[in-house]
N, C-alpha and C positions, 0 to 999 in steps of 0.2 A: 207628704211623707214626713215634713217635720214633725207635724201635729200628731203622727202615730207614733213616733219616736219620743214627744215629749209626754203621751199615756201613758208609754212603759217605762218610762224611767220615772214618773208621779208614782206608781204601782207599787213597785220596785221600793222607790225612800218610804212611802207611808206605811206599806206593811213594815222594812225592817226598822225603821223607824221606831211604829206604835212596837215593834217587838223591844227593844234598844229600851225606849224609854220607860216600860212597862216594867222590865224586870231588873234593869240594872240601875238606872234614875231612880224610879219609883219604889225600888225592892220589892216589889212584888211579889209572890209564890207562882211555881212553871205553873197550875192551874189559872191562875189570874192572868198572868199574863199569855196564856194562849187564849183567855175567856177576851181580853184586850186584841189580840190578833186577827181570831176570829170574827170580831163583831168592826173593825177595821175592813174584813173582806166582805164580811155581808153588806156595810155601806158603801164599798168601792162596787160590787157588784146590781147594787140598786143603782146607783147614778150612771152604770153601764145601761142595763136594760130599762132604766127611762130616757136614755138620751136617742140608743140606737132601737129600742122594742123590743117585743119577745118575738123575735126571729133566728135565722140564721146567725147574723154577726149580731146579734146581745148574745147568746149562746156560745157563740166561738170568744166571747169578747170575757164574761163569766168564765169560761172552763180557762182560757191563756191565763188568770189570774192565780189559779191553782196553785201551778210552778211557784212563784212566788212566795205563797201564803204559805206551802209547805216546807218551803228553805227558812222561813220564818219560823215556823214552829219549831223548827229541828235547831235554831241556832239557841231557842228557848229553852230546848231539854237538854243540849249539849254541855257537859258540865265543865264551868269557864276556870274553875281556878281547884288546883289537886295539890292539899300542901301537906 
């Protein structure tokens, strides 16, 4: 149980993570830095479906990842500072 508990919470820092440092460290532009998020989920979603295969749980393992990568993107578009 530990070891599924510390997946999602690897999941979880590295997307908003690569989102954090993408657009606010690095200045990035919202396209760059979702082009940064996105290719963040396509690696986290490889190392899934080669550790578990293309089956049922790579697939559930892939889609749980969504949530995440989507709350990433949105904290990218969300506009941080209104002066």
């Amino acid at each position: 149980m530990s070891f599924a508990i510390t997946a999602v919470v690897v999941v979880w820092v590295v997307l908003f993570g690569a989102a954090y440092l993408a657009r606010t460290v690095g200045g990035l532009s919202k396209r760059r830095s979702a082009a940064v998020v996105m290719g963040s989920y396509l690696g986290l979603s490889t190392l899934a479906l080669a550790w578990f295969g293309l089956n049922r749980t790579g697939l559930l393992s892939v889609g749980g990842m969504l949530l995440p990568c989507v709350a990433a993107l949105g904290m990218i578009c969300y506009p941080t500072s209104r002066l």
